[in-house]
N, C-alpha and C positions, 0 to 999 in steps of 0.2 A: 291867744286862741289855743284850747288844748283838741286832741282828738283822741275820740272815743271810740272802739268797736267790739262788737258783742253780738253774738247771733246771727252773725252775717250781716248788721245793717250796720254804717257807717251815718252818727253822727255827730255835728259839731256844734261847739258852743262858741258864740264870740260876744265880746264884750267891748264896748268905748270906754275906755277909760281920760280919755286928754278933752283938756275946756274947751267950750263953747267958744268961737271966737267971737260973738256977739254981746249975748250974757257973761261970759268971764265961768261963768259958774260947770259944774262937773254934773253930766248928768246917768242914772242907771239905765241900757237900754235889756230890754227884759229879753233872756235867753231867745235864740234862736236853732229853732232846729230843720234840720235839712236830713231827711232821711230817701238812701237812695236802695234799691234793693240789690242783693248781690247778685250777680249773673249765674245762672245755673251752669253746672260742671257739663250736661252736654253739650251748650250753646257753646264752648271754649273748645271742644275736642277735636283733636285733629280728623279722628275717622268717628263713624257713626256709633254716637255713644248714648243709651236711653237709662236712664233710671227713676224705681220708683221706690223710695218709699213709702213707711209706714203709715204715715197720715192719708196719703194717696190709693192705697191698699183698700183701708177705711173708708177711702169715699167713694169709692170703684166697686163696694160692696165687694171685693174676690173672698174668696177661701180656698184656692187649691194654686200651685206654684204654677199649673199651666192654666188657669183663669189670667192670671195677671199678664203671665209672658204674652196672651194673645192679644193682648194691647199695645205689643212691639210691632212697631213697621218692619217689614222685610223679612219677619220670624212666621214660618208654619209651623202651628203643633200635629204633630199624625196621631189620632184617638181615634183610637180600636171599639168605641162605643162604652156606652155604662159608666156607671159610677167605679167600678174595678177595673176599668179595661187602660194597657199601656198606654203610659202618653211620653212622646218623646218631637225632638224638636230639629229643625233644621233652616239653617240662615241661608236666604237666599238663594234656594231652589240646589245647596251644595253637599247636601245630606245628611242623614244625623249623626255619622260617625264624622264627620267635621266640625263639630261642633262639639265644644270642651263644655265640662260644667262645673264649678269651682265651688268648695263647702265651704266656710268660716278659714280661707286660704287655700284648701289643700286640693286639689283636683279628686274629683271622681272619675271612675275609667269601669271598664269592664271589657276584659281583651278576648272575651270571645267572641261576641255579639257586636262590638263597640255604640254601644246606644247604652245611654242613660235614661233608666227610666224618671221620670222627673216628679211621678204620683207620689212615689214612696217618699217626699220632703213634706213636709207643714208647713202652712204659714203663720200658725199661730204662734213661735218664735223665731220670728224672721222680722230685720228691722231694713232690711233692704234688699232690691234685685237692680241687680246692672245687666245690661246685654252691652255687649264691644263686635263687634264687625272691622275685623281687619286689624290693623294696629294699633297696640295702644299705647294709652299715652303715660302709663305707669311700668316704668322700668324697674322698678323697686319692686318684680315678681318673680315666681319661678320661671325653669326654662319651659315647663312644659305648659303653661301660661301662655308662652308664646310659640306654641307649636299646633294652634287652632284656627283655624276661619275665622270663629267667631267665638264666644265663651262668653256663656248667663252665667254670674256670680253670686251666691248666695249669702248672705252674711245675718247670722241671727243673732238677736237683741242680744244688748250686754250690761248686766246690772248697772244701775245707778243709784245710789244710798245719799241723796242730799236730803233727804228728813227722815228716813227712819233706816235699821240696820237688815230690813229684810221687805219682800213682796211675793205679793201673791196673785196670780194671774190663773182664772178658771172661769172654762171655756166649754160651752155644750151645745152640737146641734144637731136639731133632729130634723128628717126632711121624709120628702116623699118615696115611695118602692122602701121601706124599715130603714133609712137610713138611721144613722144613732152614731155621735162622734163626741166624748168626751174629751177634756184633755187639762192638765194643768201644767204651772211654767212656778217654778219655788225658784228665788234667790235670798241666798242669804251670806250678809259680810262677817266672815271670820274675825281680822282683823282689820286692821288700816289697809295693809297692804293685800290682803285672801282674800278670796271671796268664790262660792260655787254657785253654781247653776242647775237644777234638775227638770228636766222636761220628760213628760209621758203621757200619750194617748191612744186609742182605741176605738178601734172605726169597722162598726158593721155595717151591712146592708143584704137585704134580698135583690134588690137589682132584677127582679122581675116583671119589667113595663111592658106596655101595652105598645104596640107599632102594627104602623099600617104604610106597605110600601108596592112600588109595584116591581115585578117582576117580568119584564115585556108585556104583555096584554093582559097580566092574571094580577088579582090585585092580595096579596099579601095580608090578612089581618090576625094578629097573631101575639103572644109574650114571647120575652123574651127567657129562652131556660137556661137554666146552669149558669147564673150572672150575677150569682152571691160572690159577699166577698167578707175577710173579717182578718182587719191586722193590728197589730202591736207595736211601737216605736216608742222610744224611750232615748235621752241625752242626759248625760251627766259631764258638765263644763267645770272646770278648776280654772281660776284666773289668781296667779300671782305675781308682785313686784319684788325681785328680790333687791335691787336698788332704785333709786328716779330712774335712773337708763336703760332698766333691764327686766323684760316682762316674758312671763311664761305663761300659755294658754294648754293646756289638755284637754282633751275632750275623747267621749267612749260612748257608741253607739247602736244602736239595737235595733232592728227591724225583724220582723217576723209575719208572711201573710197568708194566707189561703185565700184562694179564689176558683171561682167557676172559670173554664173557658168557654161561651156558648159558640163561638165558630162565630160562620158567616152564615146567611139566613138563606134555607135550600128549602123550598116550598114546598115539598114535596116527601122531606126529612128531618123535622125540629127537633130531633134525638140532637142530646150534649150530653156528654159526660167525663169532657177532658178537665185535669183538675192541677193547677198548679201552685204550688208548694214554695214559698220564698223566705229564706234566712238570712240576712247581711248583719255581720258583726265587724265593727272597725274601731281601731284606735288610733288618735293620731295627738298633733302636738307641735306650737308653734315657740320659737323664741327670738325675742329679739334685743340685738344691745347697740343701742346708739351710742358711740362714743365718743361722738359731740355731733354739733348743729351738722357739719360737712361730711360725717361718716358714719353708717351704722352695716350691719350687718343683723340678718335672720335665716335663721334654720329651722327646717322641718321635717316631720316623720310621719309615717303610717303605715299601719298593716291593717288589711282590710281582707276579709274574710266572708265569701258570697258562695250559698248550696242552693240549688233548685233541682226543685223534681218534679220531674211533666211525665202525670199518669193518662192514660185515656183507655176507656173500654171502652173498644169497637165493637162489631159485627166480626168483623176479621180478627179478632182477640187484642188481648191486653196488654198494652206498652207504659213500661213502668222506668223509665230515663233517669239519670242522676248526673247531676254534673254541681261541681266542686274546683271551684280558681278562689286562688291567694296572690295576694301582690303586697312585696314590700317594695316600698317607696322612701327614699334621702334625698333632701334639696337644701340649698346654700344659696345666699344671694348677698353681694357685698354691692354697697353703692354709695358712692363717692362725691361730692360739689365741688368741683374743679376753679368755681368761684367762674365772675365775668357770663354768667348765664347758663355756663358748662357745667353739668354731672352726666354720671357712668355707673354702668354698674354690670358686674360678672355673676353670670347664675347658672351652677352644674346642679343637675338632676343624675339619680340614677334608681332606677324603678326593675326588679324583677318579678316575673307572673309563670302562674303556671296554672296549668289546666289537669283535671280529672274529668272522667266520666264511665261511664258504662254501655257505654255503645259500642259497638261491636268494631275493630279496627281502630279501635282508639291510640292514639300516636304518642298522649301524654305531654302536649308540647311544651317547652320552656322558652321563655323570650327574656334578654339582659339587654337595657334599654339604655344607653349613658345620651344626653341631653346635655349643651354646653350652647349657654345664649351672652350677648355681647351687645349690649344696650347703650343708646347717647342719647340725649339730651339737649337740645340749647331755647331755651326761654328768656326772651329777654321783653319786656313792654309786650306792643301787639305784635310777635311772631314766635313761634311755637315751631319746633323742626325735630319731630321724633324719627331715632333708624335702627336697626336690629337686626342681628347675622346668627341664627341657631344650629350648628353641628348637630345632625341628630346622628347616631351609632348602634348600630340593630345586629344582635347574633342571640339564633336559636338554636334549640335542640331538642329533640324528638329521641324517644327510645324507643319509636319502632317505625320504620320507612326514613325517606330521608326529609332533612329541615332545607327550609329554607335559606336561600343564600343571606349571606352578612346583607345591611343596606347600609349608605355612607352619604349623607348628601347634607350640603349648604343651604338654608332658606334665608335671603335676604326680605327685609321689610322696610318701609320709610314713609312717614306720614306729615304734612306740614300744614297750620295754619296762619290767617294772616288776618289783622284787623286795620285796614288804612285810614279808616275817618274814627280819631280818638273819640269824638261825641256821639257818634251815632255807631249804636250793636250789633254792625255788621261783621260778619267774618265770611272767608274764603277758606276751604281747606279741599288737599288731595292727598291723598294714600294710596298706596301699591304695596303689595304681600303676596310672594312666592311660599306655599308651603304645601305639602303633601301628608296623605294618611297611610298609614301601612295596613298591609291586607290585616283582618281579624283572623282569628285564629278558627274562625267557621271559614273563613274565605280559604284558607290555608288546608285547614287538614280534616274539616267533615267531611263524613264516609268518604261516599265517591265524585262527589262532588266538588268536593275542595280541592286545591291544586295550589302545590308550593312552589311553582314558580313564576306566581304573580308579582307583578314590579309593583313599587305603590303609587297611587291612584294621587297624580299631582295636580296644584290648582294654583291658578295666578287670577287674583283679584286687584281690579283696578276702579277710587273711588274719586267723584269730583263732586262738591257740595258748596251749599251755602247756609249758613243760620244767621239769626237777627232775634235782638230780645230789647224789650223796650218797657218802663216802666208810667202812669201817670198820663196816659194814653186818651185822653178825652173821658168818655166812663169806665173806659177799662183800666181795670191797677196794673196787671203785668198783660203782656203777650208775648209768648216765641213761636219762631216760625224756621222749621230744617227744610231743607230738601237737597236730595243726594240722587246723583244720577251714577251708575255703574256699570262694570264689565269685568265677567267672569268666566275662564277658559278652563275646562276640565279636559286632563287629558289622559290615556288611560285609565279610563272609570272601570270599575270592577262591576260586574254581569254574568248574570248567569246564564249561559249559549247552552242549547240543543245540541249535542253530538247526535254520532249515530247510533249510539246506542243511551247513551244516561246524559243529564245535565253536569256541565261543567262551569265552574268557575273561570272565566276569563278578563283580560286587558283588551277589550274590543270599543269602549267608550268615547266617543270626545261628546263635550258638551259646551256651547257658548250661552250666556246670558248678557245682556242686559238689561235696566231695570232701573226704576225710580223709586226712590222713598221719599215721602213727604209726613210733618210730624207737625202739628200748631198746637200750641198750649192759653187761655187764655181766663182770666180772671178777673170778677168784677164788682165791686161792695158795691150794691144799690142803692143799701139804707144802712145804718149799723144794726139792723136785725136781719136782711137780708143780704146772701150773697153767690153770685152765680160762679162755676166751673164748666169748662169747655175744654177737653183734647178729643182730637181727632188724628188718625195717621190713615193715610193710603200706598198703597204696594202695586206697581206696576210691572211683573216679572214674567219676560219672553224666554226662557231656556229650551234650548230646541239641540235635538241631536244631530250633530254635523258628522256623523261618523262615515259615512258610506252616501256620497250622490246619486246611486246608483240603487239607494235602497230605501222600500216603501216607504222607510220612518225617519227619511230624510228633512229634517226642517218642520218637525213633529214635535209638540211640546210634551216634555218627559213627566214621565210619571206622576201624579199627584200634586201636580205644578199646577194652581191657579193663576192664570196672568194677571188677575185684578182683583184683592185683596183690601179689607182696610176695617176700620170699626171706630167707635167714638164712643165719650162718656159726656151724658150732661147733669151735672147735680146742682141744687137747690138745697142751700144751708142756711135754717134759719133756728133761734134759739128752742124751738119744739119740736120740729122736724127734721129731718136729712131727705133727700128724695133723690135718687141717684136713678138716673137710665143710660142702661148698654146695649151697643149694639157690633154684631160681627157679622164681618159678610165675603164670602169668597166667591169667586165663579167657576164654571164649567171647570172640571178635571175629568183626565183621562187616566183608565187601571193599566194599559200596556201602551206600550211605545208607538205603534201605530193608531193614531188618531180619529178611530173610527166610531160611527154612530155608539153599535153595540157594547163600544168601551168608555162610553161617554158618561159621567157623575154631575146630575144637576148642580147648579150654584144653592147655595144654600143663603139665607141668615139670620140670627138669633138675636133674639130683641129678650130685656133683662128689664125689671124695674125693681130697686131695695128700696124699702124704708127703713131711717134709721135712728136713734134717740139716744143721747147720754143722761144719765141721772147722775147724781154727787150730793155725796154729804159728806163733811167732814175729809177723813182721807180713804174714802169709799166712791169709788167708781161703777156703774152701773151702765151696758152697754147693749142694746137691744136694736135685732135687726133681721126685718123678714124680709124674702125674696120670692119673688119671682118669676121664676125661671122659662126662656124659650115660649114667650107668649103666644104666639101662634100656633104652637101645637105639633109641627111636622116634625117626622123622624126622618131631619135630613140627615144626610151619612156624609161623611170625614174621607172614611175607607169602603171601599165596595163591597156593600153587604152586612154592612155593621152599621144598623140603624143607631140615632141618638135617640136618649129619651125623651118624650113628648113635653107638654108644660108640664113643671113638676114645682114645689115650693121648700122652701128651708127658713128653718126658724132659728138663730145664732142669740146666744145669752152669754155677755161673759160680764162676768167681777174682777177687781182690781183691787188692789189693796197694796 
């Protein structure tokens, strides 16, 4: 009997070889195969682990990085309206400066703001999106990896040359309000061991749709102004082996955008004319040398370089703002197999940033960040027991007023799972994660607002779940099924208090959640020309502010916190068609911490339908796929005042070669 594995399926071939004890005679029994499917890497994960790729991307009809992420349970995206407007993300009602975003390894940051804006990525070189919630279960990362809540990881396509030495990936789509988005993806192999990557695209639009909303009793009908947008991105990837053990990844980045800011919708005032300005240049660079099966070791680097400039002409005249941060970033990860189930691995970080601007008291701050994390390991059969201790170490300095104090704190982590019945795909897992964010450098030292001697803003998350996957299932081929119940303590949250005379930044916050995630995947060949797709996730999330008993917004759900959350894809794959329908749906949100009528945001949800087709001839690929978009029409809103665009439709072409 030999065994054989390839593509993630496992099968085997057996063969009789010894006589017949009747006949005497030797007989051939004709192969047999047993093919079982391999368990997906979230069904296994200690803490709540979602991913999707590239094939799923495709049948999910997405195109933008937060179309997809809104298919995560437990993930809200906050979108500012429009095809141009911010979108940024937050797990678990814990905010978006809690939440890390990871490029092809190397973390994105932005230490003024700490929000990642997530629009300015493509997906159209992107071969997969991970979401991690709490600990994870790859120790073989930076430290600053583990210095997150949660952390969506982005990892874009990386050549592959098994028939020819080069490809061509181009991509074009045009949609409704001028949208226009070109883009092409060139690979091509130097040598055996080279090989480059060049990616660039270009993405217009007017962005000015039609909404109708109400505004207490007066009904709103109206465009939207100032909601153009028009930018430029561009990668350039070097991947080489300088031995079997030792590979090096480069990569050099380009962003560049304009855009409208139409505001929020004042019925009474549809004047816009703020206008923002965005350059982000970064270079960074991975390497890694295994030097053998039980040790390797990777290093990284980046300098990353972001200018924005927010012009607006008012009535009250003309504010023309600049601001200019750099960050070099160094990280080291050595990890080890201790052999008997046991590896380890040590990983220092050390990241400096600094701020410019032109605002008036500008402090110029600088922050030196050293990161030392301490990771174990033990897998053995069905139990998994991950744990993690991160030294974080903070001193700044200011050239004019004073800096904040040093910060020095420990965050322990530890996640385990466990599978008891060898045949049947159950697992049990729990996790716990101490970690904290440090104020941003707006919390710290805008105008007068800011205040440097805010502590940072701690959070202990606690996770209990279960998943099950099963293959061969009556008419279903696969099914999995997660659900995770949780609890989440925020304590000194940062806020912005009324003094008596101006807003201040304060540590006046606690916040408790918990909350349910639920995630089903299931899959079904009807015919061998037909075949059905089903995921579904739902989010049950109570975050309410415990801060003050005594105070109105006492056991009030916080800010843009939907308690009930969820969405679902159903596609129909057959050899002429794709048919894919989405749908997303949140309820009631509140814009301020007391939970009153007049700050009340209906529940929204948006219903999607793609059609989709491949063509091929030869080694030509042909990919065509119309959408559309938000069938029902309403300009529900995200954020208070920032209608969505109504149905709208998008036509996607792309070639392959």
């Amino acid at each position: 009997m030999c065994l054989c594995m390839f593509a993630g399926v496992d099968i085997i071939y057996a063969q009789h070889a010894e006589s017949d004890s009747i006949t005497g005679k030797v007989h051939q029994i004709p192969d047999v195969t047993v093919s079982v499917r391999k368990t997906p890497q979230a069904v296994k994960a200690t803490s709540p682990l979602q991913v999707m790729g590239k094939m799923e991307m495709e049948r999910l009809g997405v195109h933008e990085v937060a179309d997809a992420v809104r298919h995560f349970s437990g993930v809200t995206v906050k979108d500012y309206g429009g095809i141009g407007g911010l979108k940024t993300i937050s797990v678990r009602s814990l905010g978006t400066q809690h939440t890390g975003v990871i490029y092809d390894g190397v973390a994105v940051s932005d230490c003024q703001s700490g929000q990642v804006d997530i629009s300015r990525f493509s997906l159209d070189n992107v071969s997969q999106l991970t979401m991690t919630i709490g600990q994870s279960d790859d120790i073989y990362q930076t430290a600053r990896a583990f210095a997150s809540a949660g952390v969506l990881t982005i990892q874009t396509s990386r050549p592959d040359f098994q028939e020819t030495s080069y490809h061509v990936n181009a991509n074009l789509k045009a949609g409704s309000f001028g949208l226009v988005n070109p883009s092409v993806l060139y690979n091509q192999r130097i040598t055996d061991n080279t090989s480059f990557s060049i990616y660039g695209d270009f993405l217009r639009a007017d962005g000015n749709y039609p909404f109708k909303m109400w505004n207490g009793n007066t009904l709103i009908d109206s465009k939207r102004n100032n909601s153009d947008i028009r930018t430029y991105r561009a990668e350039a990837t070097l991947y080489t082996s300088f031995t079997p053990t030792q590979d090096l990844q480069v990569k050099a980045y380009l962003f560049d955008s304009e855009r409208g800011l139409p505001g929020g919708v004042i019925y009474d005032n549809p004047y816009a004319a703020e206008r923002l300005f965005d350059k982000n240049y970064f270079g960074q660079f991975r390497y890694e040398n295994r030097f053998s099966d039980r040790l390797k070791l990777q290093a990284l680097g980046k300098f990353n370089y972001s200018w924005n400039r927010d012009y607006n002409d008012e009535a009250s005249g003309i504010t023309d703002d600049r601001y200019r941060q750099t960050e070099t970033y160094l990280s080291a990860t050595l990890w080890g197999d201790l052999g008997k189930g046991f590896s380890l691995s040590l990983a220092q970080d050390f990241a400096y940033n600094y701020l410019h601007t032109t605002l008036d008291q500008c402090q110029f701050p600088q922050r030196y960040t050293l990161l030392t994390a301490l990771g174990a390991q033990y897998q053995r059969n069905s139990f998994t027991a991950t744990a993690s201790l991160l030294n974080t170490y903070i001193t700044e300095d200011v050239r004019i007023g004073t800096a904040a104090a040093d910060r020095k704190r420990l965050s322990p982590a530890f996640s385990v799972s466990w599978k008891p019945f060898g045949e049947i795909g159950l697992r049990f897992r729990a996790s716990y994660k101490d970690i904290f964010r440090t104020p941003t450098f707006n919390d710290l030292y805008y105008l007068v607002i800011g205040n440097s001697s805010l502590r940072p803003e701690t959070t202990k998350q606690g996770n209990l779940g279960v998943t099950w996957s099963g293959s061969k299932l009556g008419f279903l081929d696969f099914l999995s099924l997660s659900a995770d119940t949780y609890y989440n303590k925020v304590k000194d949250k940062i806020v912005a208090v009324p003094t008596m005379f101006v807003w201040k930044m304060m540590n006046v916050g606690k916040v408790k959640t918990i909350g349910v995630d639920v995630n089903l995947s299931a899959e079904s060949r009807v015919t061998d020309w037909l075949k059905f797709y089903l995921t579904t996730n739902y989010s049950f999330m109570q975050a309410e502010d415990v801060t003050d008993p005594d105070s109105k917004t006492w056991r009030n759900q916080i800010v843009y916190t939907p308690r009930h959350s969820g969405g679902g894809n159903f596609t129909i794959e057959t050899p002429w068609v794709n048919l894919s329908y989405n749908l997303t749906y949140a309820s009631e949100r509140y814009t301020l911490a007391q939970n009153l009528p007049d700050y009340r945001i209906k529940p929204y949800s948006d219903h999607g339908i793609s059609l989709s087709r491949k063509f091929s001839w030869k080694r030509h690929q042909l990919r065509v796929q119309l959408d559309a978009l938000n069938l029902s029409g309403k300009n529900y809103e995200v954020i208070r005042f920032y209608p969505m665009p109504g149905r709208n439709y998008k036509l996607s072409i792309n070639y392959y070669l």
